[in-house]
TIRO-825201 format. One line per field, with one value per residue (C-alpha): chain; x, z, y. Coordinates in steps of 0.5 Angstrom, whole numbers, plus 2048, in hexadecimal, padded with zeros to 3 digits. Last residue first. Example, Ala and Ser with C-alpha at 12.3 -4.5 7.8 and 13.67 -1.06 7.14 Angstrom:
# TIRO-825201
chaine [A / A]
X [81B / 819]
Z [80E / 810]
Y [7FE / 7F7]
***
This chain:
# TIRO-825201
chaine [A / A / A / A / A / A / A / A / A / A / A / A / A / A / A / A / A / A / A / A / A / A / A / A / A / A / A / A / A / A / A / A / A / A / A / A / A / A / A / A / A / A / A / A / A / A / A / A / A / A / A / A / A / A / A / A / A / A / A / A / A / A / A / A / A / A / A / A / A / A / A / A / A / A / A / A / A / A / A / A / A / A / A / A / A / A / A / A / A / A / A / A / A / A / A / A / A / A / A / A / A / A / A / A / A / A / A / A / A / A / A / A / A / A / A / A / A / A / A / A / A / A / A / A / A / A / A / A / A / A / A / A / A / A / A / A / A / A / A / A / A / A / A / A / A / A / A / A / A / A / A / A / A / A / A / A / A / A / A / A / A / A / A / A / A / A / A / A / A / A / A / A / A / A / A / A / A / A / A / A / A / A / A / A / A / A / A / A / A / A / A / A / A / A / A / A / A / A / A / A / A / A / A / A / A / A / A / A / A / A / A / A / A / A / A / A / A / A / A / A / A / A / A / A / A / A / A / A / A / A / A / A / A / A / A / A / A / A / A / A / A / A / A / A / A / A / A / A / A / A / A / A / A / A / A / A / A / A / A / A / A / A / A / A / A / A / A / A / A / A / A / A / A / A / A / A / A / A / A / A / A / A / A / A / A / A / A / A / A / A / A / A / A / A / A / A / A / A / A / A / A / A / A / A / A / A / A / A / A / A / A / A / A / A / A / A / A / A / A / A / A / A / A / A / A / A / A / A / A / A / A / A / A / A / A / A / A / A / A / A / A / A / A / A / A / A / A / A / A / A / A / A / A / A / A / A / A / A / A / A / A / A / A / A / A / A / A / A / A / A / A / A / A / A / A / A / A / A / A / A / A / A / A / A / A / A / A / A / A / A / A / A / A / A / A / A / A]
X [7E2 / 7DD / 7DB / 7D7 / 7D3 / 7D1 / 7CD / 7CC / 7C7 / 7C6 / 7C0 / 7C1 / 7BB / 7BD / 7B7 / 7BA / 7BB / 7C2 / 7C4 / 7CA / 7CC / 7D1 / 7D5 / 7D8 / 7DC / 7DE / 7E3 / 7E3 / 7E5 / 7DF / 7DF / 7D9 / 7D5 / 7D6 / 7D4 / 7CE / 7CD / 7C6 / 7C4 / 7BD / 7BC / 7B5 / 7B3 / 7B9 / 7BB / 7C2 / 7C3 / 7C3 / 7C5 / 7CB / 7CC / 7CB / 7CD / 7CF / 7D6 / 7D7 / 7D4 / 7D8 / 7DF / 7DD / 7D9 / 7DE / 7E3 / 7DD / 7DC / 7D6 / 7D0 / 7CB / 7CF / 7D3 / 7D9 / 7DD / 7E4 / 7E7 / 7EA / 7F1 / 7ED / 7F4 / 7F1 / 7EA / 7EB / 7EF / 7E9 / 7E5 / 7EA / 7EA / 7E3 / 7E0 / 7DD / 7D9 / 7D3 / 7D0 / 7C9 / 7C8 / 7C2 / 7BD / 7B6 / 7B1 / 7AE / 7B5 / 7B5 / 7BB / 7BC / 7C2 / 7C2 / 7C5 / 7C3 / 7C6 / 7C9 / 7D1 / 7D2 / 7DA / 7DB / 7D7 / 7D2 / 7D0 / 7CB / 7CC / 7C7 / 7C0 / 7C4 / 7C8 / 7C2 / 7BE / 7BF / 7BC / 7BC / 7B7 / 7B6 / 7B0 / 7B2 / 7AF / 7B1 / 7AE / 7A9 / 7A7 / 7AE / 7AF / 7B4 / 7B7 / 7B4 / 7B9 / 7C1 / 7C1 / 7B9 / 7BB / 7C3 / 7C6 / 7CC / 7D2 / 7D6 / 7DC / 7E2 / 7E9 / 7EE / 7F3 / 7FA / 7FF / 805 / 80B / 811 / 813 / 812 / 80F / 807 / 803 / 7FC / 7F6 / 7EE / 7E8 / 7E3 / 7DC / 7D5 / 7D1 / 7CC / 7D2 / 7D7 / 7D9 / 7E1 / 7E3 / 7EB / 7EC / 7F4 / 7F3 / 7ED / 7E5 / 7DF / 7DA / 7D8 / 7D2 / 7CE / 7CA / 7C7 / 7C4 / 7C1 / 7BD / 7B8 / 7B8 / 7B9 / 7C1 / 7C1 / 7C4 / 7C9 / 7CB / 7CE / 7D1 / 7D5 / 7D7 / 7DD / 7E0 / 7E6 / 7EE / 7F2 / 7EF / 7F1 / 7EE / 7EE / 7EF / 7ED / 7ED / 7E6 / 7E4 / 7E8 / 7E4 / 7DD / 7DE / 7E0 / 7E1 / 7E5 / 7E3 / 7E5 / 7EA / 7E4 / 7E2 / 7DF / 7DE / 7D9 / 7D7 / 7D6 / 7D2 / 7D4 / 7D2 / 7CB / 7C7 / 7C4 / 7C9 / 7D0 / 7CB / 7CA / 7D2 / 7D3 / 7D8 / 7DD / 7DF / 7E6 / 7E8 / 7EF / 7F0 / 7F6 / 7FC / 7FF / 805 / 80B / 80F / 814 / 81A / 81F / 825 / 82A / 831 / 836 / 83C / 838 / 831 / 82C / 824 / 81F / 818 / 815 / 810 / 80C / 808 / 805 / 800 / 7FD / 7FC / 7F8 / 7F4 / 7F4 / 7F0 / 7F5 / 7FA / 801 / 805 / 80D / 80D / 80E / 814 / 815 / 81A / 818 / 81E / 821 / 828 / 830 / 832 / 831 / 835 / 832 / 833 / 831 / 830 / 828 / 828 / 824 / 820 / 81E / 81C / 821 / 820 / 825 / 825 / 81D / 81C / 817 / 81C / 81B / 819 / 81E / 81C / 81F / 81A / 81B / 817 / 815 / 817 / 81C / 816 / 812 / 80B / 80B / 805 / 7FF / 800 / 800 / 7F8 / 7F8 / 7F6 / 7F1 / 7EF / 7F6 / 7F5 / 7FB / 801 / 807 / 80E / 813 / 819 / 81E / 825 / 82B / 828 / 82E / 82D / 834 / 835 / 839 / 83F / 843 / 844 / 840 / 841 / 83C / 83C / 839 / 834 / 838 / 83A / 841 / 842 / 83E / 840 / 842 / 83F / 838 / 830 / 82B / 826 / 821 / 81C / 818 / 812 / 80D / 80A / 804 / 806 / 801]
Z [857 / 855 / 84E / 84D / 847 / 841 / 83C / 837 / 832 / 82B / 827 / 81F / 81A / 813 / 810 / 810 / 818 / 81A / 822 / 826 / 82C / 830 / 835 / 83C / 842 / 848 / 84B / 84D / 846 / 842 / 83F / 843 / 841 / 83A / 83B / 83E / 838 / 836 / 831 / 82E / 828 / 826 / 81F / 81B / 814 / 815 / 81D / 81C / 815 / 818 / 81D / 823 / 829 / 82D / 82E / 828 / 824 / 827 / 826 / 81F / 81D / 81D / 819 / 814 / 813 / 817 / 814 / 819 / 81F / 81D / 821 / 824 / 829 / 823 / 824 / 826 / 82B / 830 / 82E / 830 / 836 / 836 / 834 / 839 / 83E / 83B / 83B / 834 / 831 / 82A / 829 / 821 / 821 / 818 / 814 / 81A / 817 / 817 / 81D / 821 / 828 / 82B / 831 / 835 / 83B / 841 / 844 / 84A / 84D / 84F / 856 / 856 / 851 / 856 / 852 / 852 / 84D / 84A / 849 / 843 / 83F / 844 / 845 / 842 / 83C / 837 / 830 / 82D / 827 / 824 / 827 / 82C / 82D / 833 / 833 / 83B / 83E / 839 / 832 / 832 / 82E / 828 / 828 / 827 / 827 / 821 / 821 / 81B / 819 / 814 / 811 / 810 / 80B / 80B / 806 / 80B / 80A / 80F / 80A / 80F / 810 / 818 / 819 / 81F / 81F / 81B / 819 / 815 / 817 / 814 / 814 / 818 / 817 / 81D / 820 / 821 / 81D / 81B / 816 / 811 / 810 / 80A / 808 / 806 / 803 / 804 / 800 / 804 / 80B / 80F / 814 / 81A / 820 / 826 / 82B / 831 / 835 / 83C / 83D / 83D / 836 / 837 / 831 / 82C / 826 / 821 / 81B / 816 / 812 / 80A / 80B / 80A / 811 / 817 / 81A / 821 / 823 / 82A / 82B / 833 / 832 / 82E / 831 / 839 / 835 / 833 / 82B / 82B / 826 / 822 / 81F / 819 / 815 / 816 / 81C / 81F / 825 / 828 / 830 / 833 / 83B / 83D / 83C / 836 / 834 / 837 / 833 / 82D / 82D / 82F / 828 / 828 / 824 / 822 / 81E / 81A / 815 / 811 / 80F / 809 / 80B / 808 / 806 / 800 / 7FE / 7FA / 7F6 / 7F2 / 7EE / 7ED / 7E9 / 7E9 / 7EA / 7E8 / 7EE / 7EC / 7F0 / 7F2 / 7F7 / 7FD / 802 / 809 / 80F / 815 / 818 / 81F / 824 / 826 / 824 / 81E / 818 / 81E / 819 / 81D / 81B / 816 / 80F / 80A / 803 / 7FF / 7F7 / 7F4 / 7EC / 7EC / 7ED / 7F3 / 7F9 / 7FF / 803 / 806 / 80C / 810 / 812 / 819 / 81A / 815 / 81A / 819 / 814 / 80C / 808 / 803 / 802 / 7FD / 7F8 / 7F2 / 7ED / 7F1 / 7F7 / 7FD / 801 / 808 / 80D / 814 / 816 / 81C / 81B / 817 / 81E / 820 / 825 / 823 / 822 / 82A / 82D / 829 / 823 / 825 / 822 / 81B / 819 / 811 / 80F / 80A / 806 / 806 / 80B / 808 / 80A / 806 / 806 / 805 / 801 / 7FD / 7FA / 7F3 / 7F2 / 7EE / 7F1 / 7F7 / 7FE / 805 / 809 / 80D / 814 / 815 / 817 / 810 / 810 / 808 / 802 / 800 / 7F8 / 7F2 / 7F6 / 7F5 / 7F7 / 7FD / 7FE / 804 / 803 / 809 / 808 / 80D / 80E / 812 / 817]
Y [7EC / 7F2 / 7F4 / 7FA / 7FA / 7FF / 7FE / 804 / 806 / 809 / 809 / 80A / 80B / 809 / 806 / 7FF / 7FF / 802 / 800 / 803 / 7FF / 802 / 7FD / 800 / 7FB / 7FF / 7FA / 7F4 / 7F0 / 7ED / 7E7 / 7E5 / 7E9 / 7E7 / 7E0 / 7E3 / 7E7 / 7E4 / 7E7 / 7E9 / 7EC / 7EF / 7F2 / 7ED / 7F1 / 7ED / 7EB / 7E3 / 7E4 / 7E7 / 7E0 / 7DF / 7DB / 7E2 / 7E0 / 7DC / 7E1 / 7E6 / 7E3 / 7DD / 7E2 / 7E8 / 7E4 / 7E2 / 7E9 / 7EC / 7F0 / 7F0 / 7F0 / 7F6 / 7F6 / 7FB / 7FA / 7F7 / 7EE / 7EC / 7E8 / 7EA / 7F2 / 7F0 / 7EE / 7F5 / 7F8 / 7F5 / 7F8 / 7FE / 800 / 802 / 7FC / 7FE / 7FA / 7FC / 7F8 / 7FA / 7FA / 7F7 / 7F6 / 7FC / 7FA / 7FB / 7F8 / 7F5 / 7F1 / 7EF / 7EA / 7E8 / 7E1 / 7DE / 7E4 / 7E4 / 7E4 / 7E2 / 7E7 / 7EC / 7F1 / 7F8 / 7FB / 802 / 806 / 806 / 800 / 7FD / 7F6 / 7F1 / 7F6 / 7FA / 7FD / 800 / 802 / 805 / 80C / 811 / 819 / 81A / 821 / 821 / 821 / 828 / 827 / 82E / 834 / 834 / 835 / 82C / 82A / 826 / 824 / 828 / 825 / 829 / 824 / 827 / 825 / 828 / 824 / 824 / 828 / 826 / 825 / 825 / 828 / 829 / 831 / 832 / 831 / 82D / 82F / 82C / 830 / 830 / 835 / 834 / 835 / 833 / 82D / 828 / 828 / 823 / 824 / 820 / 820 / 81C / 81B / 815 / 814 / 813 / 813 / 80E / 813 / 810 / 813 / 812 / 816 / 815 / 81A / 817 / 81A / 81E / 826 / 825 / 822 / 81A / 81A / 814 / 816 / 811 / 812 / 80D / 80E / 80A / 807 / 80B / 809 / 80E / 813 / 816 / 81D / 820 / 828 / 827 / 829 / 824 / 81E / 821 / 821 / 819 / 818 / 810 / 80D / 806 / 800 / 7FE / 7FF / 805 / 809 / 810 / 80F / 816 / 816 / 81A / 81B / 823 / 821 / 826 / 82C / 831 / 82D / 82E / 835 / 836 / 833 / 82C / 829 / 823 / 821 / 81C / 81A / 815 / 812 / 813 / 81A / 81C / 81B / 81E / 81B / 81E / 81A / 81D / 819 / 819 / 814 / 810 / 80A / 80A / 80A / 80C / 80E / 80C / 811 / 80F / 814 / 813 / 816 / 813 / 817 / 815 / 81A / 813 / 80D / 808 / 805 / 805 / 806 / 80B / 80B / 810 / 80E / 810 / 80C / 80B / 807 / 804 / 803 / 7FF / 802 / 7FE / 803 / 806 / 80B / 812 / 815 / 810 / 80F / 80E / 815 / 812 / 80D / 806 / 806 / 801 / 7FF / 7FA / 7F7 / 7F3 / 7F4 / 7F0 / 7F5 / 7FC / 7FB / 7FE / 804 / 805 / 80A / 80B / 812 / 814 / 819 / 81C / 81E / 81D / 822 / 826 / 821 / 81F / 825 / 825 / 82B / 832 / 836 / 83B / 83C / 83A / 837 / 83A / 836 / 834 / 830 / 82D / 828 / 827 / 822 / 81A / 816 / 810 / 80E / 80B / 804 / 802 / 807 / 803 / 806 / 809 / 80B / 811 / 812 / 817 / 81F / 820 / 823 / 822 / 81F / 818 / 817 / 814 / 817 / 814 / 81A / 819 / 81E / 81E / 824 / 823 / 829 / 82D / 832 / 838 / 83B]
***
């Protein structure tokens, strides 16, 4: 497979090149010409698998272009397509800086890598410069995997939570097996499994990654060595390198004896509800409960009480909140607080190292659209051991 660079390069003409396909600008001969003419495409990957469609058809043609002014700051052209983008330019002799960019930014998505690449030139009237940019990756990447042995331990509906800052991505066994990955803006990582082994008990599992960069690619996988993998097929000149990072997780009792129904692995935590936690529970809106509760146990002191809302109606509300689709009740920012706490009546000092929370979330409930509404909780106590559940209502009109 070929690894492939973006080489945009720009040169400054005292005259205008002939038979160019894009429109030609004219200009007075005081004045420099910025002229875009070469791609180039170089470099090796490792073809170890296949990337996601989606990866595959970022196309350059696409990529947005920016010439701003170095003194003043001011933005004096700028393409939403480079494919827009006339062939030649004309700009006042000064110092610039071109930038190329695709047109995806969501900090948090999915098969969206996003690339990025700047230059800063010189235009001299009367003479000709060179330019090269070279565009490369500037978010993160995740992928998971999964080993034979750990598909045969567990429940066909795992979920591992990949979450930063700007919220989180759900890996469900289908995703993994399409070979989807997420990508992220540059934060610090955490990673939650939650699996329900096929002999009874539950596999939870959490991690934190702090040493992050652009160009990241981490790599869960679970219960096996794994090699990396970056392709990109079919030519178009892009630099899709990621700096590969696995993280090998070994699950106890994965690829050994499996856990039996008389040896149920036990926490601390608990997490429980009036209802929704054990099966679905179903509700008409116009018949609401009077009293819904939300309890948590943590002995040690609750460090951390991450909900993470999954359904797309609740996301939605949510989205109109313009607030994240996870929240760490005990660690709120005042924005945060002034949502979640108003809705529960809380604040972070309410939760923070707490042995027993209860909420009353029949505000929330009330909120719901009718749909199948999914909410995980993941709790973390001081000692760092982490319980996962899930609370899932069924509202009806």
């Amino acid at each position: 497979m070929k690894k492939t660079i973006l080489a945009l390069t720009v040169a400054a003409f005292t005259a205008l090149t002939a038979g160019c396909n894009k429109e030609e600008v004219t200009y007075s001969g005081d004045k420099g010409a910025l002229t875009l003419f070469s791609l180039s495409a170089e470099g090796d990957f490792v073809d170890v698998a296949p990337m996601a469609k989606s990866e595959e058809s970022s196309d350059v043609n696409e990529f947005c272009i920016t010439i701003t002014e170095m003194a003043s700051g001011r933005v004096v052209n700028y393409w939403d397509r480079f494919a827009d983008m006339p062939e030649t330019v004309s700009l006042e002799p000064a110092e610039y800086k071109i930038e190329a960019k695709s047109p995806e930014s969501q900090p948090v998505a999915w098969n969206q890598p996003v690339f990025a690449g700047s230059q800063t030139f010189a235009i001299e009237a009367g003479k000709t410069k060179e330019v090269s940019i070279v565009c490369t990756i500037s978010n993160m990447k995740v992928t998971v995997r999964c080993t034979d042995s750990f598909l045969a331990e567990v429940e066909p509906d795992f979920t591992v939570t990949v979450t930063t800052e700007d919220g989180p991505l759900i890996f469900t066994k289908d995703r993994i097996n399409a070979g989807d990955a997420g990508y992220f803006e540059v934060a610090p990582l955490t990673m939650d499994l939650y699996a329900v082994r096929k002999t009874g008990g539950v596999v939870v599992h959490h991690m934190e990654i702090s040493e992050v960069a652009a160009r990241d690619h981490h790599i869960f996988t679970l219960d096996a060595d794994g090699t990396g993998y970056a392709d990109f097929s079919a030519g178009i000149s892009i630099d899709y390198s990621c700096n590969e990072k696995e993280e090998h997780i070994l699950i106890d009792g994965i690829g050994e004896d499996p856990v039996g129904p008389d040896e149920p692995e036990e926490s601390a935590i608990t997490v429980t509800a009036t209802a929704g936690i054990d099966e679905p529970v179903t509700y008409s809106k116009s018949d609401l409960p009077s009293e819904f509760n939300l309890t948590v146990s943590a002995p040690a002191g609750i460090e951390k009480y991450v909900v993470n809302v999954k359904s797309a109606g609740l996301r939605g509300l949510l989205d109109m909140m313009q607030m994240d689709y996870s929240v760490d009740l005990a660690n709120m920012s005042a924005t945060e607080e002034g949502f979640w706490g108003s809705l529960f009546g809380i604040t972070s000092d309410d939760v923070k190292g707490q042995t027993d929370v209860v909420f009353q979330i029949g505000a929330f409930l009330a909120a719901m659209p009718a749909e199948t509404n999914e909410l995980q909780v993941v709790i973390t106590d001081k000692n760092g051991e982490t319980a996962t559940a899930a609370l899932t209502i069924i509202m009806t009109e």
